[in-house]
C-alpha positions in Angstrom: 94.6 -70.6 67.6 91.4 -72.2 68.2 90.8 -76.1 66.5 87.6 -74.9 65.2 89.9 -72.4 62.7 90.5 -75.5 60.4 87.0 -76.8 60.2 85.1 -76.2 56.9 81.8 -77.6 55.4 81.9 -79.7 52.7 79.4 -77.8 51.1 80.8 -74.8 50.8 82.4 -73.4 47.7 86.3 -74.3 46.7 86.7 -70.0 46.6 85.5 -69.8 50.4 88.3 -72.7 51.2 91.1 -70.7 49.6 90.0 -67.7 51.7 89.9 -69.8 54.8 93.4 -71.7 54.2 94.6 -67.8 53.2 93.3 -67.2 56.4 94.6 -69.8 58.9 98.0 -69.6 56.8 98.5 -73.5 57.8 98.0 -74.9 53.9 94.9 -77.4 55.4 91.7 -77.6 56.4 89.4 -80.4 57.8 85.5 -81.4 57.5 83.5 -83.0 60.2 80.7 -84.5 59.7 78.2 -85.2 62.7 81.5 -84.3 65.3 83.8 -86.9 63.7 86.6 -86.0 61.1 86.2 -87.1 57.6 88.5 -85.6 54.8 91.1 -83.2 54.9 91.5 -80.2 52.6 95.0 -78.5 51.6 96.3 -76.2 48.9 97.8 -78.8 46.8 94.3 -80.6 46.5 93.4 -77.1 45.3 96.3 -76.2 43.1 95.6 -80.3 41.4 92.0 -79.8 40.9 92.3 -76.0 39.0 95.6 -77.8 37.0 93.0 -80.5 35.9 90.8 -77.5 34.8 88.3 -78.2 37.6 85.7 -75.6 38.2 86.1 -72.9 39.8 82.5 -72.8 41.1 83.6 -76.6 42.8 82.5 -77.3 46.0 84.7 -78.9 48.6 83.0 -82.0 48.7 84.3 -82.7 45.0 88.0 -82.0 45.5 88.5 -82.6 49.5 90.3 -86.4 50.7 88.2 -88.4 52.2 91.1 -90.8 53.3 92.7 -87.9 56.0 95.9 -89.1 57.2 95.2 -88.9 61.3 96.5 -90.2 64.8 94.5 -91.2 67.8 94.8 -89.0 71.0 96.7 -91.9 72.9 99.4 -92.0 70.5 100.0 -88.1 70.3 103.6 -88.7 71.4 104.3 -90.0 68.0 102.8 -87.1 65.7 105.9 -85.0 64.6 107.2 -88.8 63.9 104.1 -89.6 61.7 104.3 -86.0 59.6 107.9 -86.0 59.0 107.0 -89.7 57.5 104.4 -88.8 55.7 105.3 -85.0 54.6 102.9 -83.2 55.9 102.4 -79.9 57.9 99.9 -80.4 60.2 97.9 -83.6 61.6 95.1 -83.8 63.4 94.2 -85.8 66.6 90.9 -87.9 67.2 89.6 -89.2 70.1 89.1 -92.8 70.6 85.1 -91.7 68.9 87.0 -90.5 66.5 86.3 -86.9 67.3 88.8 -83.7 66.1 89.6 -82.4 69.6 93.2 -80.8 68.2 95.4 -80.5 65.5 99.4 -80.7 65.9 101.3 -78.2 64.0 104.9 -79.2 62.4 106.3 -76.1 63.6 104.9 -76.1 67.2 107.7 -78.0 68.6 110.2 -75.6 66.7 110.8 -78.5 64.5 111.4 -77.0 60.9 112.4 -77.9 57.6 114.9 -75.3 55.9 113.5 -74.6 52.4 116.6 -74.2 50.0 116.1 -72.6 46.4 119.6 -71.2 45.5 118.3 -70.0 41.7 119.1 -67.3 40.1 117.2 -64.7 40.4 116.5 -62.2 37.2 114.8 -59.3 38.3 113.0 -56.5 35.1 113.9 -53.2 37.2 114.4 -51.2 33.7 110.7 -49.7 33.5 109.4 -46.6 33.6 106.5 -46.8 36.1 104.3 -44.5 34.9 101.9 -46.1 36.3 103.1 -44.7 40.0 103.9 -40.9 38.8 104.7 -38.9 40.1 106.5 -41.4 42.6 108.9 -42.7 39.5 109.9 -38.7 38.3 112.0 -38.6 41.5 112.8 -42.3 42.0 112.8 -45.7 40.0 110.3 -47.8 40.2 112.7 -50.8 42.4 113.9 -48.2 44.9 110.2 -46.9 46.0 109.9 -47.8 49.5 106.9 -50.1 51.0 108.0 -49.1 54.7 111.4 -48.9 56.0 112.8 -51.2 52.2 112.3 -50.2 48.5 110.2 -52.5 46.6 113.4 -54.3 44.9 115.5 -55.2 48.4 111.6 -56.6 49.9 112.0 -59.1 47.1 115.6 -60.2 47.3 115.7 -60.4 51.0 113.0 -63.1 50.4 114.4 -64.8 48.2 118.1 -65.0 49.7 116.3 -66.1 53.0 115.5 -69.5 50.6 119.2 -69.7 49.7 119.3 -67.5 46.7 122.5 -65.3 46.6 123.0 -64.6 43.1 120.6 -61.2 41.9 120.8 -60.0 38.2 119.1 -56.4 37.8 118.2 -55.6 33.9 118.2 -51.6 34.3 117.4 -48.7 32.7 115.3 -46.0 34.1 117.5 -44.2 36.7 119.8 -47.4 36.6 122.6 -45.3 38.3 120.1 -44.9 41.5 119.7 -48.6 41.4 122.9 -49.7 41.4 124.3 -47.3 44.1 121.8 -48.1 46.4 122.4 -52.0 46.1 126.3 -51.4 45.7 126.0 -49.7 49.4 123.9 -52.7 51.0 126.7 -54.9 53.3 125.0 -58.4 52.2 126.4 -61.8 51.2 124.5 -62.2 48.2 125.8 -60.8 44.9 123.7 -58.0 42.4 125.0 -57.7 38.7 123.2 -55.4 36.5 122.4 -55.7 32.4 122.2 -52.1 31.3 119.6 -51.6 28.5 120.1 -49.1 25.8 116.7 -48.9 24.8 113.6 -50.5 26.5 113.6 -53.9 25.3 110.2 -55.0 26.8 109.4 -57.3 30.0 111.5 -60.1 28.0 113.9 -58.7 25.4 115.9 -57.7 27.7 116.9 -61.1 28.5 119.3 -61.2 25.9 121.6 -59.5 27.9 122.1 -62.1 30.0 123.5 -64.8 27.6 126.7 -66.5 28.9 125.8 -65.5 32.1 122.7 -67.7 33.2 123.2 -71.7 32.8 120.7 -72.9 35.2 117.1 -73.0 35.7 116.4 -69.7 37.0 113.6 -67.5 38.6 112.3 -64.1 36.2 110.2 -61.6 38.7 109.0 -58.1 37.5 110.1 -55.8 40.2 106.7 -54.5 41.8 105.4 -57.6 43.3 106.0 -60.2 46.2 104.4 -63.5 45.9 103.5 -65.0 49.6 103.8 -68.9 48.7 106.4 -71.5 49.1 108.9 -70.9 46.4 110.7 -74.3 46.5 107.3 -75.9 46.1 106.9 -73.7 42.7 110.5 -74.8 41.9 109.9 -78.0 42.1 106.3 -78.5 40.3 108.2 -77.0 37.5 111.0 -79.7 37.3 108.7 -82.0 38.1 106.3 -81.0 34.8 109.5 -81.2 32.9 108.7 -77.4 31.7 110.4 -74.5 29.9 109.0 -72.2 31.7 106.0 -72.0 34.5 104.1 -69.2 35.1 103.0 -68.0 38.4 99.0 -67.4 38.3 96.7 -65.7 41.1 93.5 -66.1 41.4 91.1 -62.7 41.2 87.8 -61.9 42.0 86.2 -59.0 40.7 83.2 -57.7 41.3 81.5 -55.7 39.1 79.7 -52.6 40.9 76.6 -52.2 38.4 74.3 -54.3 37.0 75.4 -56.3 33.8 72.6 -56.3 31.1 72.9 -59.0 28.3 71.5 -57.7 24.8 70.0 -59.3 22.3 70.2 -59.5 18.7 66.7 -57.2 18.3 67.8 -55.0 20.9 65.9 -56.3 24.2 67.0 -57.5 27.3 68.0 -61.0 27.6 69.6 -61.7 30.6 70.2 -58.7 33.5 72.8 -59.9 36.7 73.3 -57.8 39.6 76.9 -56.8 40.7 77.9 -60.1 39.3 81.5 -61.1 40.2 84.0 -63.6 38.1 86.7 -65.3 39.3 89.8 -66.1 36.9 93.6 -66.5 37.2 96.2 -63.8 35.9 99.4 -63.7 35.6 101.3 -62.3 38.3 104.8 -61.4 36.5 106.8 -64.4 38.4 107.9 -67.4 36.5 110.6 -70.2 36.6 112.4 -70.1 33.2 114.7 -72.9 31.7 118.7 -70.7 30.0 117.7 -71.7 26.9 114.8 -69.0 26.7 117.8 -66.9 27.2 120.5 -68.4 24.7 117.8 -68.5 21.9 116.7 -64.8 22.3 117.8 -62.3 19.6 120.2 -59.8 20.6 118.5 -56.3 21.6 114.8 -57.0 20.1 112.0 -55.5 22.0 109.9 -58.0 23.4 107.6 -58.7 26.1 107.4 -62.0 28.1 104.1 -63.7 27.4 104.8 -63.2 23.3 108.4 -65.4 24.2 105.7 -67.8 26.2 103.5 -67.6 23.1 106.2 -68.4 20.6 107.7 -71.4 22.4 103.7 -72.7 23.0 103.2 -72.9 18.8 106.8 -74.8 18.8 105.4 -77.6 21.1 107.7 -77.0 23.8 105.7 -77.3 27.8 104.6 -74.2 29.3 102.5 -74.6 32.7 101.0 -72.4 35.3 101.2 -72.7 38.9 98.3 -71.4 40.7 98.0 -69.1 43.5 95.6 -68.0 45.8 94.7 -63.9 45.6 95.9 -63.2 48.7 99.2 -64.5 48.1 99.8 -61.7 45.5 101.3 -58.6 46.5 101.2 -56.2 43.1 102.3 -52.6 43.9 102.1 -51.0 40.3 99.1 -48.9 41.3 99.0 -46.2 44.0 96.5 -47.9 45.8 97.2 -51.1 45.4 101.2 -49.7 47.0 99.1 -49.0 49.5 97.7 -52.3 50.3 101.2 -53.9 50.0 102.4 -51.0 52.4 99.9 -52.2 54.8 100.0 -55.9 54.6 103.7 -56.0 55.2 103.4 -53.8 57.8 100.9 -56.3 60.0 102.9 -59.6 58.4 105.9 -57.7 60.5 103.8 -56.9 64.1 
């Protein structure tokens, strides 16, 4: 990897930085100005700035640090020292001009910091799909495979490589072919299953769990994988004190026609060309507090973001943490399967 990878302008748009940290996959970038190093750039000085509602149009110059933590060439010898002081994951090295001529990497010395997140782990695998038939007539929606692992066993091998071992399945399409495939997997990590009756939405079914769950605990839909540091999500929830955070991705969308504003008397007042708006969505991942799960009624349908809804009117702290769009994985539409199929296939080369 070439030094010049981390360089952005300063003038360029906070959009074009996520793409380029998506891109390096090294969570920090670094402006020079006139050869010589003069902020740093990483995805916590994005994820603060959109938290603060910054604008989304930003450019890096507003949100960047101008205060980059560095270490001259001579003193190299000292750099993994230096990051593991200061918490960081990569550093980069001036010359005695102060010019960026390399950037050490916390892992390039094998020296690693084992992230640890042994949650619980509620997984929604009671759908329908109907969005993938004719896929979900033959299987259900957590055992249809993106390459050699279905969907559901993608996401628990993730998060059991964090230190999760404890898997709770709320079933009901086809639960039977859920819980014979997981029941034949030779693992040290435990699944339990909550069998629905009757479909009791993406946050009714909940309720099944009560007496079961007493700690702060992780609620994924079973289509998606999230590429992002889960104990960092973990612990920006405890850290905002909240009931329940909600993962958010960042989407562009670009519209393919031309967008014509109309006016009250019928003529044109405004006409944009394949425009294309950026917002966040929700991604179906969130870090939940038991007591959403103790104060559910028993068997009500209901979905997740009316239980986020209700506890938002009582007062009680619901936050978001951001994502970037590439670190969303959603596989509830053929082609977007596709894309997933793809992805984890190069992710694996």
């Amino acid at each position: 990897m070439d030094v010049k990878e981390f360089l952005i302008d300063e003038n360029v748009s906070m959009l074009d930085a996520m793409a380029l940290l998506d891109k390096v996959a090294k969570k920090v970038l670094f402006v020079k100005r006139e050869g010589r190093l003069v902020a740093s750039l990483t995805d916590g000085d994005i994820r603060r700035w959109i938290l603060n509602k910054g604008d989304l149009d930003a450019k890096v110059s507003e949100l960047a640090n101008y205060n980059p933590k560095y270490i001259y060439e001579k003193d190299k010898k000292n750099a993994h020292n230096l990051m593991r002081e200061l918490s960081i994951e990569a550093l980069p090295i001036l010359s005695k001009e102060e010019e960026l001529v390399s950037v050490v990497l916390w892992n390039d010395d094998e020296i690693t910091v084992k992230k640890e997140l042994p949650v619980p782990v509620v997984m929604m695998a009671g759908g329908f799909g109907t969005r993938l038939y004719p896929y979900t007539r033959i299987l259900p929606k957590p055992l249809i495979p993106i390459g050699d692992l279905p969907i559901a066993e993608h996401i628990i091998s993730r998060f059991h490589s964090m230190g999760s071992k404890e898997f709770h399945l709320i079933v009901n399409h086809k639960k039977n072919m859920i819980k014979a495939y997981f029941n034949e997997i030779d693992s040290d990590y435990k699944v339990y299953y909550a069998d629905e009756d009757e479909p009791l939405g993406t946050g009714g079914g909940l309720s099944l769990l009560k007496g079961k769950i007493d700690s702060t605990f992780v609620l994924t839909n079973c289509d998606i994988l999230i590429e992002e540091d889960y104990e960092k999500i973990y612990e920006y929830h405890k850290k905002e004190n909240n009931l329940v955070t909600m993962v958010c991705s960042l989407k562009n969308v670009k519209i393919p026609y031309g967008v014509i504003e109309i006016g009250d008397q019928g003529e044109i007042e405004a006409m944009k060309e394949k425009p294309e708006f950026s917002f966040f969505t929700n991604t179906g991942m969130y870090i939940v507090e038991p007591k959403v799960i103790e104060e559910l009624e028993d068997n009500q349908e209901i979905g997740f973001p009316d239980i986020i809804e209700k506890y938002q009117k009582a007062g009680e702290k619901v936050g978001v943490f951001p994502i970037s769009e590439n670190s969303w994985l959603d596989m509830g539409q053929l082609d977007e399967m596709e894309k997933m199929r793809k992805r984890l296939e190069r992710n694996e080369a």
